[in-house]
Wavefront OBJ file of the C-alpha trace (Angstrom):
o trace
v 127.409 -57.474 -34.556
v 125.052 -57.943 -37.196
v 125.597 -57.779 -40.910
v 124.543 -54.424 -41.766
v 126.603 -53.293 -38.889
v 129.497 -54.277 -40.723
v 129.063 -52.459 -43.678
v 130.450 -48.971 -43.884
v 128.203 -45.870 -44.162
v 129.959 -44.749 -47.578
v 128.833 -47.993 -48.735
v 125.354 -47.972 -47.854
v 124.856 -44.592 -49.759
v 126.335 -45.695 -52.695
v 124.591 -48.757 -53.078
v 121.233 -46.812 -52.663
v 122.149 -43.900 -54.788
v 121.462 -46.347 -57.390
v 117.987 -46.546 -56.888
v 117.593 -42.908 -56.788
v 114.506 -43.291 -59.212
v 113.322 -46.918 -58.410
v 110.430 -45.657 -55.335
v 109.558 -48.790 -54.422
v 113.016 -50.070 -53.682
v 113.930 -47.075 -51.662
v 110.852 -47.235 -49.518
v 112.009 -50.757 -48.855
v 115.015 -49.968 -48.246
v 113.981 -47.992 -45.799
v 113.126 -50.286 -43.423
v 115.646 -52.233 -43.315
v 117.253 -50.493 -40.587
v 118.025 -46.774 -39.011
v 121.692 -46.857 -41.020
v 119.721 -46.841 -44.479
v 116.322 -44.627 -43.752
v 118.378 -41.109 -44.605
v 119.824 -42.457 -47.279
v 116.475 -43.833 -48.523
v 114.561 -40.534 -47.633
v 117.200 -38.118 -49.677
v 115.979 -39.863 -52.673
v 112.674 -40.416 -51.791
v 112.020 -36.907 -50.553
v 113.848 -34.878 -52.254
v 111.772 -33.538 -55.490
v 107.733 -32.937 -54.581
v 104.825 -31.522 -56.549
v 101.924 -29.769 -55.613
v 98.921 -29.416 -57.935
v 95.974 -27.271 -58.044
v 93.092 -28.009 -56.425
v 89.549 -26.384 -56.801
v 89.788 -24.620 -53.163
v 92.717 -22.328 -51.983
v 93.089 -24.216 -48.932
v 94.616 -26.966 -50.977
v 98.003 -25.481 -51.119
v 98.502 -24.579 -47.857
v 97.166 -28.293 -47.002
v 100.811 -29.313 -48.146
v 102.852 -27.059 -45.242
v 100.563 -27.492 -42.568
v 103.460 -29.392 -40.680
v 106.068 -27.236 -38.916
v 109.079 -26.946 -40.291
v 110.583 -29.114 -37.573
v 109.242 -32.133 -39.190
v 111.947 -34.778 -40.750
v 110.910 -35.450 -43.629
v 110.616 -31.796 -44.753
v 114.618 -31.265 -43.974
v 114.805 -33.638 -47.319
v 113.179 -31.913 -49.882
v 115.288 -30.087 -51.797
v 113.155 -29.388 -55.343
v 109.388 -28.050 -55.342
v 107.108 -27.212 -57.857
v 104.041 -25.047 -57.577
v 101.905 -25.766 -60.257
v 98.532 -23.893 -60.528
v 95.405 -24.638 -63.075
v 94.972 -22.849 -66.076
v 94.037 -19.035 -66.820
v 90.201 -19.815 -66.811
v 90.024 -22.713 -65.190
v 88.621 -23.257 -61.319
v 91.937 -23.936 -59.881
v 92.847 -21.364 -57.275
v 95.999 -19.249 -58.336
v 99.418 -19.937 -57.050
v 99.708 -16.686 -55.014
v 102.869 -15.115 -53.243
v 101.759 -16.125 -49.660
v 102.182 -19.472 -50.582
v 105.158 -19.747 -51.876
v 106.146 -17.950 -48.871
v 104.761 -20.634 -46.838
v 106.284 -23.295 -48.768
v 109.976 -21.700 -48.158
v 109.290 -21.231 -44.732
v 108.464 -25.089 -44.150
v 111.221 -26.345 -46.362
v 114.493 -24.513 -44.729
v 117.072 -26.650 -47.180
v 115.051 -26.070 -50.662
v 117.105 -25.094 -53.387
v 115.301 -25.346 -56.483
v 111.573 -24.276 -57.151
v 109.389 -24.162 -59.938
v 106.211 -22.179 -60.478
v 104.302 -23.385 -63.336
v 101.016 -20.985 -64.410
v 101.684 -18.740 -61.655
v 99.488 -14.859 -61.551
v 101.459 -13.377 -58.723
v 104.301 -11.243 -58.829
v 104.154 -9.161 -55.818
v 107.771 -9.590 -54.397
v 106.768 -7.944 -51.232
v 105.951 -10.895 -48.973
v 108.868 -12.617 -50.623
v 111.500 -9.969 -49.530
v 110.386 -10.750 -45.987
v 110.945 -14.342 -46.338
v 114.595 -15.682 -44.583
v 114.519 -18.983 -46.842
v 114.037 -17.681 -50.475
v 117.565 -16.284 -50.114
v 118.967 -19.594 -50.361
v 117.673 -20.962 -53.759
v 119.607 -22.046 -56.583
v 117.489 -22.638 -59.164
v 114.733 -20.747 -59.971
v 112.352 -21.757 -62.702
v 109.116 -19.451 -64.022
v 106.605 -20.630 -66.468
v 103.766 -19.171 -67.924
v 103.221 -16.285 -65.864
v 100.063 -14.476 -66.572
v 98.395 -11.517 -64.839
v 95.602 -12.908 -62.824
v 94.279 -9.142 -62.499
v 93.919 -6.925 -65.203
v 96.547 -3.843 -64.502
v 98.182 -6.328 -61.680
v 101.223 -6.856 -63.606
v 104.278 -6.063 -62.316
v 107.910 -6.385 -63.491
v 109.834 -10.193 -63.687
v 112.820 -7.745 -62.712
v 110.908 -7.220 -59.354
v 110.618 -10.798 -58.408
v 114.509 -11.958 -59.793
v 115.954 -9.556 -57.052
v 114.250 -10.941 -54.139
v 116.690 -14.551 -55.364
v 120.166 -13.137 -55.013
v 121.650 -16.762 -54.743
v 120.041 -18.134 -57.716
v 122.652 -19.833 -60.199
v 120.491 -21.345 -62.705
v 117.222 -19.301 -64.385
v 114.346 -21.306 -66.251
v 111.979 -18.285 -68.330
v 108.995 -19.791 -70.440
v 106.292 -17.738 -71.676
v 106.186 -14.856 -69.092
v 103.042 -12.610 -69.894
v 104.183 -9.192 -71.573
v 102.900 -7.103 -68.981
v 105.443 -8.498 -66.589
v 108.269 -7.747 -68.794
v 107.354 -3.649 -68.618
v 107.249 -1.327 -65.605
v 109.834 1.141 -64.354
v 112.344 -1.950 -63.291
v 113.126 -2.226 -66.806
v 112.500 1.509 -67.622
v 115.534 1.784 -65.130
v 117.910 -0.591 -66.831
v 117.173 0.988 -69.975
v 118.390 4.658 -68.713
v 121.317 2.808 -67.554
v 120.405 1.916 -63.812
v 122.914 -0.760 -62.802
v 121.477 -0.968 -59.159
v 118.900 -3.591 -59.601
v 121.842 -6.415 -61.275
v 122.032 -8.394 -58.240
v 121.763 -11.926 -59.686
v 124.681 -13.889 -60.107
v 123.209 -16.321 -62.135
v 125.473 -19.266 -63.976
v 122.978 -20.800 -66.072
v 120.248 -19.504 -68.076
v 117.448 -20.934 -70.029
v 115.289 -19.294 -72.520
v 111.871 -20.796 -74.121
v 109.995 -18.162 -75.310
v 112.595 -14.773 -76.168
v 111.443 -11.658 -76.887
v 113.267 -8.251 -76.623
v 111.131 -6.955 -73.658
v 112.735 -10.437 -72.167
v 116.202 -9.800 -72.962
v 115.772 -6.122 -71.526
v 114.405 -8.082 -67.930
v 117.360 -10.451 -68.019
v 120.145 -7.341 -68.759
v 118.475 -5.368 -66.017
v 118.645 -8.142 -63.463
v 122.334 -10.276 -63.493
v 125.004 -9.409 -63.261
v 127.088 -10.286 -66.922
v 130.304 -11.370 -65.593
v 128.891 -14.631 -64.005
v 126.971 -15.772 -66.589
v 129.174 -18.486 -68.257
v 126.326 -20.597 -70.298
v 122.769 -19.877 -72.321
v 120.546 -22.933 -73.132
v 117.959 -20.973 -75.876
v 114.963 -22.804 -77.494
v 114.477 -20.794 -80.748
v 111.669 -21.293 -82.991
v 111.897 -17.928 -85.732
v 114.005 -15.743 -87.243
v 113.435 -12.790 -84.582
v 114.836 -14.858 -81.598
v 117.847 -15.319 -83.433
v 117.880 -11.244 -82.616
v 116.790 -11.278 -79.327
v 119.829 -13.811 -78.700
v 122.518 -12.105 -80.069
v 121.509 -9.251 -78.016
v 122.236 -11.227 -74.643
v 125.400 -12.899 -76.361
v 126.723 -9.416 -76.899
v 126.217 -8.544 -72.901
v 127.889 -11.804 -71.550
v 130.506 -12.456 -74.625
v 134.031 -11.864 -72.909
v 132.575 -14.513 -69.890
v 130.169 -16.943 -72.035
v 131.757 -20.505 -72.129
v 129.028 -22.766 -73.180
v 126.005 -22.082 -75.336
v 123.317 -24.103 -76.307
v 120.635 -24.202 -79.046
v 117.737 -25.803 -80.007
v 115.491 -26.009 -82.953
v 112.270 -27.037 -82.526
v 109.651 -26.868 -85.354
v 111.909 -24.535 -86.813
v 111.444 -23.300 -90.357
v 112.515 -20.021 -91.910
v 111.900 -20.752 -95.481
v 115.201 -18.995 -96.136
v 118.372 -19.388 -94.807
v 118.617 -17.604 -91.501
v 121.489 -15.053 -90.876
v 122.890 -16.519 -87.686
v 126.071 -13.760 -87.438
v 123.608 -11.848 -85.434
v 124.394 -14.239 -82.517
v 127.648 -12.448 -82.092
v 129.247 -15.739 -81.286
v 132.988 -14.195 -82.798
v 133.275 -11.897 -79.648
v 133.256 -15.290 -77.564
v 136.635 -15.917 -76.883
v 135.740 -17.879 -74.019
v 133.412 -20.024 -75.632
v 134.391 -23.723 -75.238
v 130.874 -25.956 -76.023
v 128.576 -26.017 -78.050
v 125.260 -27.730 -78.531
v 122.874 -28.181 -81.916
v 119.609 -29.618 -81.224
v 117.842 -29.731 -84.328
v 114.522 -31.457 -83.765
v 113.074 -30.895 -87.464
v 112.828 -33.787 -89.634
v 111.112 -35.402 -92.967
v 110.793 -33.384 -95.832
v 112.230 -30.092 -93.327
v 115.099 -31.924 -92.357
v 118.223 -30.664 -93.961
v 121.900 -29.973 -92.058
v 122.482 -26.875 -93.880
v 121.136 -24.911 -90.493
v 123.177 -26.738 -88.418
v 126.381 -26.045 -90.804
v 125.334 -22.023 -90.666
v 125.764 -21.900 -87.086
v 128.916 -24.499 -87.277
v 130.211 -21.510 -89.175
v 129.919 -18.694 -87.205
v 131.264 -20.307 -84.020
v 135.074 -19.531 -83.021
v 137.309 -21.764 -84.329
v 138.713 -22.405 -80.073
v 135.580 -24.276 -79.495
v 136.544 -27.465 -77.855
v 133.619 -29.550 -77.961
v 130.541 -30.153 -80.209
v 127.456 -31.737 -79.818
v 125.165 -32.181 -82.736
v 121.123 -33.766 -81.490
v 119.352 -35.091 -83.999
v 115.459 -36.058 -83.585
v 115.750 -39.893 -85.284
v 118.833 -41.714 -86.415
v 117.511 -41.476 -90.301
v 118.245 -38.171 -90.423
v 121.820 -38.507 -90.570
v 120.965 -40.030 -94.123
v 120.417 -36.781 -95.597
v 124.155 -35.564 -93.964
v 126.628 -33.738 -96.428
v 129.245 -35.695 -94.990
v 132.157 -33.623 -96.827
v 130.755 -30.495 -95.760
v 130.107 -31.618 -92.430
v 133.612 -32.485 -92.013
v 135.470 -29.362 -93.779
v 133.351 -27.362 -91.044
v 135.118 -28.929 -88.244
v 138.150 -29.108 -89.614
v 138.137 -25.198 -88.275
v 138.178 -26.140 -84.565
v 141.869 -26.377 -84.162
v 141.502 -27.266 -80.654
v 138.153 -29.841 -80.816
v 138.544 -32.413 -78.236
v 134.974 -33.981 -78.515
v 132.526 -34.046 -81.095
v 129.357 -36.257 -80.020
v 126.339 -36.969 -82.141
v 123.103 -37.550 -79.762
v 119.214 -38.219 -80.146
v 116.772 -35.807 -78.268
v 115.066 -37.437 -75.623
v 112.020 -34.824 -75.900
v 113.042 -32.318 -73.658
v 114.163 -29.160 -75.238
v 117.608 -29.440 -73.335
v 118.165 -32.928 -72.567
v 119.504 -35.606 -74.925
v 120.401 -39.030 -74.990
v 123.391 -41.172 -76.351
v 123.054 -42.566 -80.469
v 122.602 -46.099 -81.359
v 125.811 -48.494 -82.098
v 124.002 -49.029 -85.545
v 124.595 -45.020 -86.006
v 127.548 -44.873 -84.203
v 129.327 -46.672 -86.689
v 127.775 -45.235 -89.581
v 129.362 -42.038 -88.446
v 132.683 -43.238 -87.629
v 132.784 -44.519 -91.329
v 131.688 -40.977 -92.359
v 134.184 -39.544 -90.449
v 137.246 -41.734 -90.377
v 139.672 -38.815 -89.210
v 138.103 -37.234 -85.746
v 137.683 -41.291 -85.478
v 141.768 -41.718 -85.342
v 141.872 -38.534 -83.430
v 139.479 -39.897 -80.844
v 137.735 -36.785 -80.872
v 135.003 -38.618 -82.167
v 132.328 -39.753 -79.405
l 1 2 3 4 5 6 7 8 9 10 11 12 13 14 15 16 17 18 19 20 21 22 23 24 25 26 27 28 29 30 31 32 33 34 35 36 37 38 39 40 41 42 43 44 45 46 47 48 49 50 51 52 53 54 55 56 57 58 59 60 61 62 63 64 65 66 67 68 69 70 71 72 73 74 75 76 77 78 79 80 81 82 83 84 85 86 87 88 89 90 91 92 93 94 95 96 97 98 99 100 101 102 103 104 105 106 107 108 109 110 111 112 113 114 115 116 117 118 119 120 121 122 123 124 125 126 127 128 129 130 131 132 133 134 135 136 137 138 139 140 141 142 143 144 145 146 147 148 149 150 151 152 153 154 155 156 157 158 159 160 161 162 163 164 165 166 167 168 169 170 171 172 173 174 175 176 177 178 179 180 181 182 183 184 185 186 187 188 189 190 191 192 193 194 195 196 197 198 199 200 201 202 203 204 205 206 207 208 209 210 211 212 213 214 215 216 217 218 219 220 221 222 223 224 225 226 227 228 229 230 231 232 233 234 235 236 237 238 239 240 241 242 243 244 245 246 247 248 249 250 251 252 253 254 255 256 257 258 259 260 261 262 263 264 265 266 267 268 269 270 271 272 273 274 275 276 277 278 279 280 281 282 283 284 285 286 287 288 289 290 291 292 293 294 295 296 297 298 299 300 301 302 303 304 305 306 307 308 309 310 311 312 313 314 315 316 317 318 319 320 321 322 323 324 325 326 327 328 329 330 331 332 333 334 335 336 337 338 339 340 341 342 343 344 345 346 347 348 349 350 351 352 353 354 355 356 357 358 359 360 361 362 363 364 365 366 367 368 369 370 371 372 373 374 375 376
């Protein structure tokens, strides 16, 4: 019995789940032997891209391969992304995303990125799109003028999706009678149960999609990218729908500059009661940089919030921190268990941990949630 033999299976996949993002070690590792080629092809195969090309053949290029072939079962994340609005990139069309979930029977998350389509008829007749999870949409233009139909349309051919990505859908898709519907009152087309939702670009013709399409009493967190005074609206309004059920809420700042102080009690985050985190990513800094936005929204969040996450863009902008201020606003969260200061990594929803240096600068700040241990 050989060496590898010896080694349990559990084993194996642990060890190689830690080169999950190192490519050249998994191929590698690959051929080592028949124990460690699935383990080595989950994380190999399991997020692919397809580009634009200049002919529409390009795409279907990808899927030409029956479904039956291995390394298809492994792919579990694709993105579509087509060429600009005026470029000569052919346009991401329904028939080939329809292709793409009939070749890859265990996707479950998909991306379209500058997609024109929005015809959900060939969808509807496809077996696989039924089983997504994760469904992310990003600039979606009309590719024909008068084409556009509703995003409600498309949303209810996903009844499985848990987590929603919207950025910069194309007005015209955000009108038609689907919405017309929900705003008479039509509850028929809320089939999504979706978990998670992101927002990048809000707008009230946005918000009226999203109300007409899920189904509020799933919905437990919003991740929202606001960047004026009118999203801060458009938010509240989808706060209001999923308040009794919302338990984690997060918001960024980016480039975000009201002159005056905005009036963030439109958020409705006192109806809450089931709101337990909350993230501030506040991505201004120099001369813009100040913490009395982030105390604002401290202030109108329930006092049973649990945990707190402040991102900050660079570590010197906890210079310009009201430190006394900072701390008689959390002194309202009777039941805070974590507070966490972070850096943002770039990514409007994704941060990273703080430096020691700043760490400890904080801790000095804030020498009570330090004893507490709330402190992270």
């Amino acid at each position: 019995m050989s060496l590898m033999q010896l080694l349990a299976q559990e084993l194996v996949d642990i060890t190689i789940d830690f080169l999950h993002d190192d490519k050249p070690s998994l191929r590698a590792c690959s051929l080592v032997c028949t124990r460690w080629v699935n383990s080595a092809h989950y994380h190999l195969f399991y997020g692919h891209r397809v580009e634009a090309r200049h002919d529409q053949g390009g795409y279907a290029e990808q899927f030409k391969k029956p479904s039956t072939d291995p390394l298809r079962s492994y792919i579990r994340e694709l993105t579509l992304a087509a060429g600009p609005i005026h470029s000569l990139s052919p346009e991401l069309t329904e028939d080939i995303v329809v292709l793409a979930l009939e070749r890859l029977p265990r996707l479950r998350s998909l991306k379209l990125r500058q997609t024109g389509f929005i015809t959900p008829g060939l969808l509807a007749e496809s077996r696989n799109s039924y089983d997504l999870e994760r469904l992310s949409i990003s600039w979606m233009y009309p590719s024909i003028p008068g084409s556009g139909h509703s995003l409600v349309s498309l949303l209810s051919m996903f009844h499985t999706v848990r987590v929603l990505d919207l950025d910069v859908i194309h007005h015209k898709h955000l009108s038609g009678s689907a919405v017309s519907s929900a705003d008479s009152g039509d509850r028929s087309l809320r089939s999504l149960r979706v978990q998670t939702i992101q927002l990048h670009d809000i707008s009230e013709a946005l918000i009226t999609s999203i109300q007409a399409t899920i189904r509020p009493e799933y919905l437990q967190a919003i991740r929202a990218s606001i960047t004026a005074t009118d999203d801060i609206q458009h938010l509240g309004t989808l706060i209001r729908c999923v308040a009794p059920c919302l338990q984690e809420l997060q918001i960024s700042l980016w480039n975000f500059w009201c002159g005056d102080r905005a009036d963030w009690k439109t958020l409705q985050l006192m109806c809450c009661t089931r709101l337990r985190c909350v993230t501030i990513l506040y991505a201004n800094c120099g001369p813009f940089y100040n913490w009395y936005t982030v105390l604002d929204i401290l202030r109108v969040v329930p006092a049973s919030v649990e945990e707190v996450t402040l991102v900050i863009r660079e570590v010197r902008c906890l210079d310009t921190v009201d430190w006394d201020r900072m701390n008689a606003e959390l002194k309202r969260f009777i039941r805070l268990r974590a507070l966490r200061f972070a850096l943002c990594t770039g990514d409007t929803f994704r941060y990273r941990t703080i430096g020691d240096k700043a760490q400890e600068l904080i801790r000095t700040a804030l020498p009570e949630w330090r004893i507490k241990g709330v402190l992270w």
